[in-house]
FIZA-490334 format. One record per residue: residue number from 1; x, y, z of N, C-alpha, C in turn. Coordinates in pm, 1 decimal. Last residue first. Layout:
N
{NUM,{X,Y,Z},{X,Y,Z},{X,Y,Z}}
...
This chain:
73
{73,{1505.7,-1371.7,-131.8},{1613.8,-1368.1,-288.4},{1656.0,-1207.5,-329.8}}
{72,{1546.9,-1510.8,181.6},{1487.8,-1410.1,64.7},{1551.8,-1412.8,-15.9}}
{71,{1653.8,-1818.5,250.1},{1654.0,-1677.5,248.3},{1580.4,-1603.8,151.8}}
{70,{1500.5,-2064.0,460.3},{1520.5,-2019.7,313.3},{1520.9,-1853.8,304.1}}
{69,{1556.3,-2305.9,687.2},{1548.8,-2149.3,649.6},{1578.1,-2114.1,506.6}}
{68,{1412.3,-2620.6,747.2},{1526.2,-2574.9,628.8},{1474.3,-2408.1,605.3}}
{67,{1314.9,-2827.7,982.7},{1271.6,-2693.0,942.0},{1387.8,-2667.4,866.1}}
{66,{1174.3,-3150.2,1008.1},{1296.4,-3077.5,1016.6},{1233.2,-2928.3,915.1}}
{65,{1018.5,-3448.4,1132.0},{1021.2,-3321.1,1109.6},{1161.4,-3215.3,1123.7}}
{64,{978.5,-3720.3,1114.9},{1138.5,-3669.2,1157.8},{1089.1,-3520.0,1067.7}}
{63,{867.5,-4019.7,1162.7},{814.4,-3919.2,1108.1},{962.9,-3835.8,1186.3}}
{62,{771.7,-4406.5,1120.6},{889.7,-4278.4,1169.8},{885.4,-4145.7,1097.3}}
{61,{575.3,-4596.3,1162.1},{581.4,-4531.7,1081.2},{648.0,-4368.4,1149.0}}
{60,{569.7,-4949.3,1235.2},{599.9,-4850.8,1288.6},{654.8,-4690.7,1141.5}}
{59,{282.6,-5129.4,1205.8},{422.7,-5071.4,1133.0},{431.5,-4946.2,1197.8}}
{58,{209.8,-5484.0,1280.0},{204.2,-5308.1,1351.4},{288.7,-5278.4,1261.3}}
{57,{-77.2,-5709.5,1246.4},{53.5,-5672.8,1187.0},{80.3,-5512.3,1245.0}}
{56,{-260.9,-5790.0,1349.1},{-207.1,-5897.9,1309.6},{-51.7,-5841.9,1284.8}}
{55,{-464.6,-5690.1,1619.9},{-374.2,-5674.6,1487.6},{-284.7,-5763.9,1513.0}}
{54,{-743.7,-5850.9,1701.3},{-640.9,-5815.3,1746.9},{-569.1,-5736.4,1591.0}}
{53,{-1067.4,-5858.1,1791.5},{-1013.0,-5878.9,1693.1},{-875.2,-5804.9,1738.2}}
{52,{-1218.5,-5905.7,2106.8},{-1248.3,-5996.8,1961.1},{-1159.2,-5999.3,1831.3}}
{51,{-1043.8,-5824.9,2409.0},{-1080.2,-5794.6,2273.3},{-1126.2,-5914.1,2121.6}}
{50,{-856.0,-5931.0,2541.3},{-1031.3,-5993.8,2593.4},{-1101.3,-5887.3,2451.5}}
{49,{-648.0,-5676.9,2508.2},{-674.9,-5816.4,2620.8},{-834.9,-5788.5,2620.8}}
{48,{-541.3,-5423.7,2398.4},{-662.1,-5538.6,2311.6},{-662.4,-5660.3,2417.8}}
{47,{-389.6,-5324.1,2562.9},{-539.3,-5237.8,2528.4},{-608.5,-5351.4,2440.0}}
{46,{-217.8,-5463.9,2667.1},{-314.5,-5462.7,2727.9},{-410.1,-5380.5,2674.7}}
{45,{-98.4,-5542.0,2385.2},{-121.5,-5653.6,2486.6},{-240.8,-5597.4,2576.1}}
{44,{-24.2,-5278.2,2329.3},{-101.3,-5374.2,2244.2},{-199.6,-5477.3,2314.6}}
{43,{211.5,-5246.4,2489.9},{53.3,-5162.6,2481.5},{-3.7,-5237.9,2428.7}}
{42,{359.2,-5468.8,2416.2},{323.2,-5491.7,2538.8},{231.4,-5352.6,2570.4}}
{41,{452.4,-5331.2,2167.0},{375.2,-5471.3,2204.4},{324.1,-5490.6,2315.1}}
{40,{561.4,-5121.8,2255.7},{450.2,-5110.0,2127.0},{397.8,-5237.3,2152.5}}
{39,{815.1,-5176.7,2400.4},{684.7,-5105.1,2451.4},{535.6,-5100.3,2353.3}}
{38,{930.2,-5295.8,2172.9},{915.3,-5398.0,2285.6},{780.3,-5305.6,2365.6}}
{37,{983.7,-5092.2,1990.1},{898.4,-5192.9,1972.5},{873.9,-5286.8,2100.4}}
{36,{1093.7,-4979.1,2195.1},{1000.2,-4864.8,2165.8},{952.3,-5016.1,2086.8}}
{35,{1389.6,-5084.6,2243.7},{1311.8,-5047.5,2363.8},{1135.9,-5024.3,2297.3}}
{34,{1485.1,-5053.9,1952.4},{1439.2,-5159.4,2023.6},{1342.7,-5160.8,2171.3}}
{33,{1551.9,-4780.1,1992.5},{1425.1,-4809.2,1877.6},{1404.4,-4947.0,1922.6}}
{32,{1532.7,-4651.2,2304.7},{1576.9,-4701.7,2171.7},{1494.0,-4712.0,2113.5}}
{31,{1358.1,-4493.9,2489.3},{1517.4,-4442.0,2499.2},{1554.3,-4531.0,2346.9}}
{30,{1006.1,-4441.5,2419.3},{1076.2,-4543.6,2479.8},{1275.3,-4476.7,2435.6}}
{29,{627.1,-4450.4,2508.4},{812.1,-4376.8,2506.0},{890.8,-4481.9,2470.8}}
{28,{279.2,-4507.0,2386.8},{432.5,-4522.8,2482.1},{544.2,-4464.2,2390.2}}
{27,{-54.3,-4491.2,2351.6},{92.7,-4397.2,2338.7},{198.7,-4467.7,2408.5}}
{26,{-381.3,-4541.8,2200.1},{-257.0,-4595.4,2268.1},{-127.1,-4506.4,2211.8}}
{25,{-625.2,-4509.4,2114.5},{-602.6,-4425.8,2240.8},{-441.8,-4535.9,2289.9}}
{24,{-669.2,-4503.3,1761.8},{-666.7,-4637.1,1850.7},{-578.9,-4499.1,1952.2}}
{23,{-574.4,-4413.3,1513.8},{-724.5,-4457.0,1536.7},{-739.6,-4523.3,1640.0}}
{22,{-239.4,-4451.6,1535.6},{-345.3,-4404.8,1474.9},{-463.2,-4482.8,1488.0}}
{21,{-46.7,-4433.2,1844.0},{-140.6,-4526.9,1693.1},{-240.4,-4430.0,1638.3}}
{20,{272.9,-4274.5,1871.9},{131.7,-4323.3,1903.7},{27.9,-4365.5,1791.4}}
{19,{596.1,-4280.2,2056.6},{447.9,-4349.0,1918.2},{353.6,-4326.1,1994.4}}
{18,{861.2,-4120.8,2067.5},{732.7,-4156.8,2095.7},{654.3,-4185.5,2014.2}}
{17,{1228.2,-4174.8,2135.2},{1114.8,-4198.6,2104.1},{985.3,-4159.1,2184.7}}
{16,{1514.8,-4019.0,2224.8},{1457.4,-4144.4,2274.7},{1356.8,-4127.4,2171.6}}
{15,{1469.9,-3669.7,2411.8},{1552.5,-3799.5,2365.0},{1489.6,-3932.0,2395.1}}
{14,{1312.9,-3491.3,2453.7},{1421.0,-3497.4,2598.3},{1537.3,-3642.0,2522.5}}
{13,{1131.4,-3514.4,2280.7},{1232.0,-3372.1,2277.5},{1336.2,-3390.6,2386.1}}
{12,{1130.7,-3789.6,2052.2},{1105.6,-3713.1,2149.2},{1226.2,-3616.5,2239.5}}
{11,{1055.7,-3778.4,1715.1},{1181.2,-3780.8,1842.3},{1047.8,-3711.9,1958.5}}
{10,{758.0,-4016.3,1677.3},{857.7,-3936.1,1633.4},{955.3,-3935.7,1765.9}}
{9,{574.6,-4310.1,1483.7},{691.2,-4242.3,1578.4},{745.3,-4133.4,1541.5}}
{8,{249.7,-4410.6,1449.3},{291.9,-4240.8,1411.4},{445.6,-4218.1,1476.2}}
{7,{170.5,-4742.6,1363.1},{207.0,-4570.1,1493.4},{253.0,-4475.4,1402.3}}
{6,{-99.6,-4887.8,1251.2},{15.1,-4786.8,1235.0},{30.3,-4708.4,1350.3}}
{5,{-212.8,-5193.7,1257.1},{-241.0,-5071.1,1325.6},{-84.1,-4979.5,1304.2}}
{4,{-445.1,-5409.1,1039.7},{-282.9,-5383.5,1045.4},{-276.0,-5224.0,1137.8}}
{3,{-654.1,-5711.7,1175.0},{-603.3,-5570.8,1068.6},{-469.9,-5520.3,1126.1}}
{2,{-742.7,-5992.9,1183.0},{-710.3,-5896.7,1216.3},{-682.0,-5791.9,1109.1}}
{1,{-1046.2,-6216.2,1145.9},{-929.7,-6163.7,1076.1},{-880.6,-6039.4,1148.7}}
């Protein structure tokens, strides 16, 4: 049975995307959000090749940090 592997995406600062998985040594870039699943699979591909259990399912989990200044009162 496989299991389900989450990325972590955020912006990246030059533009474009970056993921990286949780619990698992895999990172790629990518300029779209289409570009960035097509790179998410094809990491996949080679960090689990000849591996016993694969994921079955990836969610890409988009994180968008933003800072809001709050004035003194």
């Amino acid at each position: 049975m496989g299991m389900e592997l989450i990325f972590e995406v955020r912006d990246a600062e030059e533009g474009g995307y970056c993921a990286r998985a949780l619990g698992c040594s895999i990172f790629t870039e990518a300029e779209t959000w289409e570009e960035l699943r097509t790179n998410v699979l094809e990491a996949l591909a080679v960090h689990f090749e000849g591996a016993p259990v694969h994921p079955r399912l990836v969610q890409l989990h988009y994180v968008r940090d933003e800072l809001i200044p709050v004035e003194a009162a």
